[in-house]
SEBARO-264374 format. One line per field, with one value per residue: residue number from 1; residue in one letter; x, y, z of N, C-alpha, C, CB in turn. Coordinates in steps of 0.02 Angstrom, whole numbers. Glycine has a CB too. Layout:
// residues N
pos = (NUM ...)
code = (A ...)
n_u = (X ...)
n_v = (Y ...)
n_w = (Z ...)
ca_u = (X ...)
ca_v = (Y ...)
ca_w = (Z ...)
c_u = (X ...)
c_v = (Y ...)
c_w = (Z ...)
cb_u = (X ...)
cb_v = (Y ...)
cb_w = (Z ...)
//
This chain:
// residues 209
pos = (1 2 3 4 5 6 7 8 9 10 11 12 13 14 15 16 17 18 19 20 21 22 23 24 25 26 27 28 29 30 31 32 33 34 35 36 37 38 39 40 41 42 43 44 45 46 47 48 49 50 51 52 53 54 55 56 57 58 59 60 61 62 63 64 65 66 67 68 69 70 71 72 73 74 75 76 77 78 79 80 81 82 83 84 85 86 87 88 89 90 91 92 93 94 95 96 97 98 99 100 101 102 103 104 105 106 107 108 109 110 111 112 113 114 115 116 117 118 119 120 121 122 123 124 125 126 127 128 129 130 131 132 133 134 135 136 137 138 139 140 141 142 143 144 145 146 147 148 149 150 151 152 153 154 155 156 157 158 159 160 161 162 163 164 165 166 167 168 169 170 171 172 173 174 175 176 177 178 179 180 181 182 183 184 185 186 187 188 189 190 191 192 193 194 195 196 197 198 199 200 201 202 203 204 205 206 207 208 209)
code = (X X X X X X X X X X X X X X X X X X X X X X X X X X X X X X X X X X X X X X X X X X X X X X X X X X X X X X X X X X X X X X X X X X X X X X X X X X X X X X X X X X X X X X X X X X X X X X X X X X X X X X X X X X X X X X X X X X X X X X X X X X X X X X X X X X X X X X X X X X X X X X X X X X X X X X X X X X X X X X X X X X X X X X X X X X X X X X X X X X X X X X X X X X X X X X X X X X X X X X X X X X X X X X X X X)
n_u = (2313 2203 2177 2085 2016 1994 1964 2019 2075 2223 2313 2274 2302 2447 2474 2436 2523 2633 2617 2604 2736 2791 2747 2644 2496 2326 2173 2049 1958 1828 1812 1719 1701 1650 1505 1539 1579 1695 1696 1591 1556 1610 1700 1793 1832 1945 2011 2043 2037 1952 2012 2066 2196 2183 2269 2246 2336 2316 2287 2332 2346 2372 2395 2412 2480 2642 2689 2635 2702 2814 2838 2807 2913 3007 2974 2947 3069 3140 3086 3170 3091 3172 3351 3480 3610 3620 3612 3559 3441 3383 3368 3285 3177 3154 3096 2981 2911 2903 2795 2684 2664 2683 2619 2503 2416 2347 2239 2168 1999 1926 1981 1951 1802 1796 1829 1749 1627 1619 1707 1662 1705 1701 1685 1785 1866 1926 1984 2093 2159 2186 2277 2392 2447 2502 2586 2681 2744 2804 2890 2984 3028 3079 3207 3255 3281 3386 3478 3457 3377 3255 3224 3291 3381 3429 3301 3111 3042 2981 2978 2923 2806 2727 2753 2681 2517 2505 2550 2443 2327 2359 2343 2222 2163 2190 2343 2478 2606 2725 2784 2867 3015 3112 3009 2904 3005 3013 2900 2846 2941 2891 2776 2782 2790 2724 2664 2637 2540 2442 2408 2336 2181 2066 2075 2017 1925 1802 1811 1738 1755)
n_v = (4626 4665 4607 4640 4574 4461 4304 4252 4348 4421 4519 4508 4375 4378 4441 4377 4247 4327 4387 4259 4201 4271 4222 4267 4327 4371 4439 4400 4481 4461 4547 4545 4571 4524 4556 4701 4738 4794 4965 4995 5148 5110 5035 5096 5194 5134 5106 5222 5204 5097 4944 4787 4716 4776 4817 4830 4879 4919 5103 5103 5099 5016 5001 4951 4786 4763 4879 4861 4725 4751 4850 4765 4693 4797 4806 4680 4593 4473 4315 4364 4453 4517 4534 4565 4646 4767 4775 4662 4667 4765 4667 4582 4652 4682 4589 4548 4657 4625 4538 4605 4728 4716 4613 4554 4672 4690 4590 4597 4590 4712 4777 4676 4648 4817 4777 4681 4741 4871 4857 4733 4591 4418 4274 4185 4257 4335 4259 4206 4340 4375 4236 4281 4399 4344 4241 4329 4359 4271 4200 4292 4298 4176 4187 4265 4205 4124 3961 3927 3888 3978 4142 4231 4144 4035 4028 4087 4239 4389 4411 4282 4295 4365 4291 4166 4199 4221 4104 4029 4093 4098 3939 3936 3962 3866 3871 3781 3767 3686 3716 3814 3806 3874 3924 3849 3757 3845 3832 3702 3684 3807 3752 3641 3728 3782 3902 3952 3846 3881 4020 3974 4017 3920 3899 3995 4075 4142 4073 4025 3893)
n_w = (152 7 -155 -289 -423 -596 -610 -729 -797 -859 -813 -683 -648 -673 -545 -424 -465 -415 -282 -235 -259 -155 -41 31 107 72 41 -74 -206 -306 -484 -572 -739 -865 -818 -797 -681 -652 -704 -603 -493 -352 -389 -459 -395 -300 -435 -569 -693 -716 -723 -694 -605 -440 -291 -123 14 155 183 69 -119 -256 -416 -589 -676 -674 -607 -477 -453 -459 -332 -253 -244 -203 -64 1 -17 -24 -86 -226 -376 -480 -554 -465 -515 -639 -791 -784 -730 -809 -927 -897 -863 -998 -1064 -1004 -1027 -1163 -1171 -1069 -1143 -1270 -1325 -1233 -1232 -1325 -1348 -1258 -1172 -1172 -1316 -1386 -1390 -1453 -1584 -1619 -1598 -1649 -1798 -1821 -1848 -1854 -1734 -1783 -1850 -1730 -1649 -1735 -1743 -1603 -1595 -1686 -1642 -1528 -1578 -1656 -1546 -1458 -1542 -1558 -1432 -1413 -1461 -1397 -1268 -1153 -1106 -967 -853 -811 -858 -771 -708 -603 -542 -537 -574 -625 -763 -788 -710 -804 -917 -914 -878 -1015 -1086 -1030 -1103 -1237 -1253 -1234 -1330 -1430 -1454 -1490 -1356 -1365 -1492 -1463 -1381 -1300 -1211 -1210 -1108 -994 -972 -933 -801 -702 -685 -594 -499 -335 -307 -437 -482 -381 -402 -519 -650 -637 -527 -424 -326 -392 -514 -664 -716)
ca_u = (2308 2146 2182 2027 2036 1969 2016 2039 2131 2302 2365 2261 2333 2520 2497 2429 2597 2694 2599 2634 2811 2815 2730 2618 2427 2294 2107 2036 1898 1811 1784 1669 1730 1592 1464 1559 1589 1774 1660 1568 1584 1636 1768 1835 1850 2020 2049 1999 2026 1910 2042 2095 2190 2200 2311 2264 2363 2321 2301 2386 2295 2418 2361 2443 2507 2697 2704 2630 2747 2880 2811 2803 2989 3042 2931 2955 3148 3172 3128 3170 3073 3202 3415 3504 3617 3583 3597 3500 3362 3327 3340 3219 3107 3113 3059 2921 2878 2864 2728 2638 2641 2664 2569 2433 2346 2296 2210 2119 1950 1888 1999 1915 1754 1787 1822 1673 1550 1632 1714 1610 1735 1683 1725 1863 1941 1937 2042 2159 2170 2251 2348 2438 2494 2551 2642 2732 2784 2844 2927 3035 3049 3131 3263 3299 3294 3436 3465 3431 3293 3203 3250 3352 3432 3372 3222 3067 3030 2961 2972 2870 2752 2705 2749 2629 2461 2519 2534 2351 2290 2388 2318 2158 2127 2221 2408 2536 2671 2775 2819 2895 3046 3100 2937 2885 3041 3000 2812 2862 2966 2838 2712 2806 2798 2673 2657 2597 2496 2362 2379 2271 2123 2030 2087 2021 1841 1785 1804 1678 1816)
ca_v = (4650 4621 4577 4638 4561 4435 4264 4257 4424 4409 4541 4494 4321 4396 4481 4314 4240 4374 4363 4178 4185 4297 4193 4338 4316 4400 4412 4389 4526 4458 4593 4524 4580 4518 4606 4777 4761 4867 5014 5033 5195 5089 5002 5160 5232 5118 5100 5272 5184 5043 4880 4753 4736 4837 4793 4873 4872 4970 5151 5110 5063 5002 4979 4920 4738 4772 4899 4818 4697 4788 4861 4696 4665 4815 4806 4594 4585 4397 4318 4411 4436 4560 4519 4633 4683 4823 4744 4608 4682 4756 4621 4521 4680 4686 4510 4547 4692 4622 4501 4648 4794 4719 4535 4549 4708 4691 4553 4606 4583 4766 4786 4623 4704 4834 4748 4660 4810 4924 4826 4659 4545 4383 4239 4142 4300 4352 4211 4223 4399 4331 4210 4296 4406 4290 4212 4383 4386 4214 4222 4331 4268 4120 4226 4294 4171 4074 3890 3927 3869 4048 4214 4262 4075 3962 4034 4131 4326 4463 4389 4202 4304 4384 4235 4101 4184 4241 4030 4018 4126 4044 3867 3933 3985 3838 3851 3730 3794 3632 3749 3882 3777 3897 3942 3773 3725 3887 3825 3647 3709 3832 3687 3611 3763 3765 3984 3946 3808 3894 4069 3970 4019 3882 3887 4055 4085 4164 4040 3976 3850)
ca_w = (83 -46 -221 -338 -486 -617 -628 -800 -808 -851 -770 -608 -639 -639 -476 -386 -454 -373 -225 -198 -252 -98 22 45 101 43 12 -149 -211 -357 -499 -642 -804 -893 -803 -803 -622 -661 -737 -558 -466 -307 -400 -484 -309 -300 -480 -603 -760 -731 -750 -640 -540 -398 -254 -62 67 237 158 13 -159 -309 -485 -629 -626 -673 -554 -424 -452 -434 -273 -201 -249 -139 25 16 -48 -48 -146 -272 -446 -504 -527 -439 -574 -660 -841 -786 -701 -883 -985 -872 -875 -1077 -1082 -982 -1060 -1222 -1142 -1067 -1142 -1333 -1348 -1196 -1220 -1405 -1355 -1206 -1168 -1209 -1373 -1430 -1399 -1467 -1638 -1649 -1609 -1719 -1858 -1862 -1843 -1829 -1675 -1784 -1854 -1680 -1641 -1778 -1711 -1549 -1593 -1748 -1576 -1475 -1601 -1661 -1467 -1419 -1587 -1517 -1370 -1405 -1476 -1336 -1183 -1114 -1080 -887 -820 -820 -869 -711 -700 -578 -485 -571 -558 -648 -816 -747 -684 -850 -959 -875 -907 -1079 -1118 -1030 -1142 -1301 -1232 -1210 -1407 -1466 -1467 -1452 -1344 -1387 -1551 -1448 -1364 -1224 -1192 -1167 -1051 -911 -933 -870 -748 -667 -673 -540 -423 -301 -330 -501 -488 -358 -462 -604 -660 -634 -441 -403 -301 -449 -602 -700 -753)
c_u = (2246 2165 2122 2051 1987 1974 2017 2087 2205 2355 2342 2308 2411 2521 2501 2497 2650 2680 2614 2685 2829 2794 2683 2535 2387 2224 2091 1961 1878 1783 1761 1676 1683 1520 1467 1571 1647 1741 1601 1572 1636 1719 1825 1871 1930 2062 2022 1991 1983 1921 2057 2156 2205 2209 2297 2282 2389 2274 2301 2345 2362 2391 2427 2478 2579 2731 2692 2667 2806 2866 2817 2867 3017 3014 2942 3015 3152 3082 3115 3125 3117 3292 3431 3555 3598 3569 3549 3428 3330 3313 3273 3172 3106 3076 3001 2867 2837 2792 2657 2613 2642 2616 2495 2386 2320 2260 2178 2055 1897 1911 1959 1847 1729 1775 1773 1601 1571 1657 1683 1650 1703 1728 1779 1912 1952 2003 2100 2173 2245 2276 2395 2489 2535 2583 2701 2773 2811 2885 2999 3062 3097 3207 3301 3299 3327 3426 3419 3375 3235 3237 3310 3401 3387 3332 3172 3063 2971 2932 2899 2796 2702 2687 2697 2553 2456 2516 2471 2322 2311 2362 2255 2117 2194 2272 2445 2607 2728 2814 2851 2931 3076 3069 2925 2911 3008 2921 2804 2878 2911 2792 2702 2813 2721 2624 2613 2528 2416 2353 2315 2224 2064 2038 2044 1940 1796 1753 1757 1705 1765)
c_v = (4621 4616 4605 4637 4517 4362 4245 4326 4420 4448 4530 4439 4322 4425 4424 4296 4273 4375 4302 4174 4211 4294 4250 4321 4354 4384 4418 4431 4529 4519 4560 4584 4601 4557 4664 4795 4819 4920 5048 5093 5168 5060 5079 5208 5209 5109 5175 5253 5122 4974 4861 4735 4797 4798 4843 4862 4932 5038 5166 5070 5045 4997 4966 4839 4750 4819 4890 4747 4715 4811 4812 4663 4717 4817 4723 4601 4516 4359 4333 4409 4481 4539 4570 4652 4715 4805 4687 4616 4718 4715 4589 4583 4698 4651 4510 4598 4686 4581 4558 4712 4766 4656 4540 4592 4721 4629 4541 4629 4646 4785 4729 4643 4741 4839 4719 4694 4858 4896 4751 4601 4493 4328 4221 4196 4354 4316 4218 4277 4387 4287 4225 4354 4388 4254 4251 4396 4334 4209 4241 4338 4217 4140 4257 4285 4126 4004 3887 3894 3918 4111 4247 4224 4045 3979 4091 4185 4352 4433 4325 4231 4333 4329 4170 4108 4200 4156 4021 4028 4104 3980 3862 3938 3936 3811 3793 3750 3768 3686 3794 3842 3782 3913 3904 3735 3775 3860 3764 3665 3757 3772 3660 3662 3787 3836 3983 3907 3825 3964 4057 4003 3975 3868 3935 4050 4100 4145 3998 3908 3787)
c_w = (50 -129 -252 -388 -512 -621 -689 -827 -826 -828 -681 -604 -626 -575 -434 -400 -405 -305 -181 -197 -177 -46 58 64 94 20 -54 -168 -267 -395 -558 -687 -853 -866 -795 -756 -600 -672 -686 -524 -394 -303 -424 -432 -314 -379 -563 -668 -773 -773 -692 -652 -505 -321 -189 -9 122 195 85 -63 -222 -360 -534 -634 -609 -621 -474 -392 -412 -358 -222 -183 -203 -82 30 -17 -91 -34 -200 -349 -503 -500 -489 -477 -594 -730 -847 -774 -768 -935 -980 -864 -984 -1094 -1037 -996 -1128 -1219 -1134 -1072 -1209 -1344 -1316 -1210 -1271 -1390 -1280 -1228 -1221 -1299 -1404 -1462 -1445 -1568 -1662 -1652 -1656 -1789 -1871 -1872 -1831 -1761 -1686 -1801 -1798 -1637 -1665 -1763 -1643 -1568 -1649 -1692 -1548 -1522 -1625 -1590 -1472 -1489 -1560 -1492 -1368 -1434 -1406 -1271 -1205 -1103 -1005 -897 -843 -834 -841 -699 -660 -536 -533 -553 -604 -728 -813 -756 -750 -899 -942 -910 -974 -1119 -1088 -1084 -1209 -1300 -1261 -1293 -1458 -1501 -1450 -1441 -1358 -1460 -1530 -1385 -1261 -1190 -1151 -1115 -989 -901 -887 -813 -685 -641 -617 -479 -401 -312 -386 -528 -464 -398 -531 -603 -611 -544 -394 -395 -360 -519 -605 -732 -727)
cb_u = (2371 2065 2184 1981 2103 1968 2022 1969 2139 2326 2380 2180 2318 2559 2443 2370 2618 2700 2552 2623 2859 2821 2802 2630 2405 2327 2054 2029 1904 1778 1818 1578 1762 1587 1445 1520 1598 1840 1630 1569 1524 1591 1757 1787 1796 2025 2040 2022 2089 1866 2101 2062 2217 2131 2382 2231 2406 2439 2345 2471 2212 2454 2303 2478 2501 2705 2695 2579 2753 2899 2754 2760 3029 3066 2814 2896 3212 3261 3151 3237 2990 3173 3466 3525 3618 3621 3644 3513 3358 3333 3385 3230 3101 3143 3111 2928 2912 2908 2751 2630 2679 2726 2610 2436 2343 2345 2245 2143 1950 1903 2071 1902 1767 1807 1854 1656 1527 1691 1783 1578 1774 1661 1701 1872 1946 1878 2031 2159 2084 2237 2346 2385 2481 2510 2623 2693 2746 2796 2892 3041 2998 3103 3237 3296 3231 3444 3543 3417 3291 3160 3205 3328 3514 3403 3246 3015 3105 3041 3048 2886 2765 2742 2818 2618 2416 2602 2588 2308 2293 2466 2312 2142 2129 2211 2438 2546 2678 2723 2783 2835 3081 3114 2886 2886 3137 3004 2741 2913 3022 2800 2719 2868 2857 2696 2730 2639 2524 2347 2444 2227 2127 2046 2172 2059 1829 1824 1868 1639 1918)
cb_v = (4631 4666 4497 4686 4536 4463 4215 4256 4466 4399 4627 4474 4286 4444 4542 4260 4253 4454 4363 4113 4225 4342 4173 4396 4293 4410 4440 4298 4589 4413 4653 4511 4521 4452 4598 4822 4705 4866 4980 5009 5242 5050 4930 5207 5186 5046 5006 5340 5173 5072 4878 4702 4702 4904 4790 4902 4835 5005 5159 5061 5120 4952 5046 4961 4668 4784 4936 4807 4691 4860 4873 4634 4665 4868 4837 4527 4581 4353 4275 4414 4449 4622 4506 4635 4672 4891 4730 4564 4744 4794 4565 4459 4774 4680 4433 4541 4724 4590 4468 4640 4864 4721 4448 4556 4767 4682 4512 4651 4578 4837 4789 4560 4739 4850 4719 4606 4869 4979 4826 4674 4552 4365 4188 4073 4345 4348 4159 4222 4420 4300 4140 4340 4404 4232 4176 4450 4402 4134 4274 4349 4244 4052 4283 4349 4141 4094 3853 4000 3876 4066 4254 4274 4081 3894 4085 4117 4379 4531 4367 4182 4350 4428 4213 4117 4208 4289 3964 4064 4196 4028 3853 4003 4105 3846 3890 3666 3805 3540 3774 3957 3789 3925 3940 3726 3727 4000 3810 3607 3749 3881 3625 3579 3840 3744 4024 3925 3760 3903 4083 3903 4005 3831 3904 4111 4153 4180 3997 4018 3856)
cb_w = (44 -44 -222 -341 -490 -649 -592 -840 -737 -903 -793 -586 -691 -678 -443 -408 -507 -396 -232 -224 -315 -99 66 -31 137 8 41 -166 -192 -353 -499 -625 -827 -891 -769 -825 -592 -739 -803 -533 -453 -296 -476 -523 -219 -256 -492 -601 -789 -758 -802 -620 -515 -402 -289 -45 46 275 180 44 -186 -304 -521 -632 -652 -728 -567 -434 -501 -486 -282 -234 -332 -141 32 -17 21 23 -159 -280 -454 -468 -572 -370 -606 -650 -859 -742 -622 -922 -995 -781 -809 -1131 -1063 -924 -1062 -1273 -1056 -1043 -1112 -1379 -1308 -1129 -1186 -1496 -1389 -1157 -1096 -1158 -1380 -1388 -1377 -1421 -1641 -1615 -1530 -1702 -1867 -1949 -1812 -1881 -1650 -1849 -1928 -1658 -1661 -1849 -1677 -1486 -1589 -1835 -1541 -1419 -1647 -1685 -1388 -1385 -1618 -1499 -1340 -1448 -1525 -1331 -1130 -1050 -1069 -845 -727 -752 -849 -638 -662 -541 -377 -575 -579 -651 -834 -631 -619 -867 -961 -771 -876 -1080 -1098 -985 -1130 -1299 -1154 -1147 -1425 -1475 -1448 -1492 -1293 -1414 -1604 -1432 -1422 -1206 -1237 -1202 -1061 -912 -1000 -879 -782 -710 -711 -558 -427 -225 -355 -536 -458 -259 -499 -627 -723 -690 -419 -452 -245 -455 -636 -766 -717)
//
């Protein structure tokens, strides 16, 4: 399998998670962000909307992270990022939805962008931008996670994999997750798994970290 992605990406960075949870190997196909490398014709070849990632294996090209996710949960079974319940398997996909379909992509790279070339935003109320986000999400969040350990109970999934670079990216512009309780317990917890630890950023061929 190759991986193209960013390492700063946060949905590249959820796939790596999902990848490691599943003991899975894989090359790594740096796509520069910053230089517009997504927006190539070469890259567009496997991905037409010009985002990372993009997931190929054999034949087979994947895009999106969540669904690539998912993808990975039925061709690799165990272990699992999904309950098997049927009530469960949506709660733990709401809670990962609200990560990445409502908090992450207002505060992706190109929307940022596009705020400061067209409306003039400046750097700090760029900032305050994201994190008035991410705090309307984890907000939220803590409403609606469990003592457990993680989402599913005692092993990470689907949810993890979303929630992780969503606190990068909160870290990274200044938050303190310590204010967001359950947050802060699954972020410990991850910390300690080995899956999460080489997913970083700062781990990845790539980073300027």
């Amino acid at each position: 399998m190759e991986l193209h992605g960013y390492f700063r990406s946060s949905a590249s960075y959820r796939v790596r998670i999902g990848l490691n949870l599943k003991g899975l190997q894989y090359d790594y196909r740096p796509v520069n962000l910053l230089k517009n490398e997504q927006r190539e014709n070469e890259y567009r070849k496997l991905n037409p909307q010009g985002l990372v990632p993009a997931l190929v294996d054999g034949d087979k090209i994947l895009t999106q992270s969540l669904a690539i996710l998912e993808w990975l949960d039925d061709q690799y079974p165990e272990p699992a990022l999904l309950p098997k319940e049927p009530l469960a398997r949506a709660r733990v996909r709401a809670l990962a939805y609200n990560v990445a379909c409502d908090i992450q992509p207002i505060q992706n790279l190109r929307i940022l962008k596009y705020l400061q070339s067209e409306y003039g935003i400046s750097d700090e109320e760029k900032v305050e931008w994201i994190r008035h986000w991410i705090h309307e999400g984890f907000s939220a969040l803590e409403q609606q996670l469990d003592p457990a350990p993680f989402a599913a109970g005692d092993t990470p999934g689907l949810f993890e994999c979303c929630l992780m670079p969503q606190i990068y990216s909160a870290e990274r512009f200044g938050m303190d997750i310590a204010e967001y309780p359950a947050i802060h317990r699954i972020m410990l917890a991850c910390n300690e798994i080995p899956a999460f630890v080489e997913a970083r950023p700062e781990k990845q061929p790539d980073s300027t970290l």
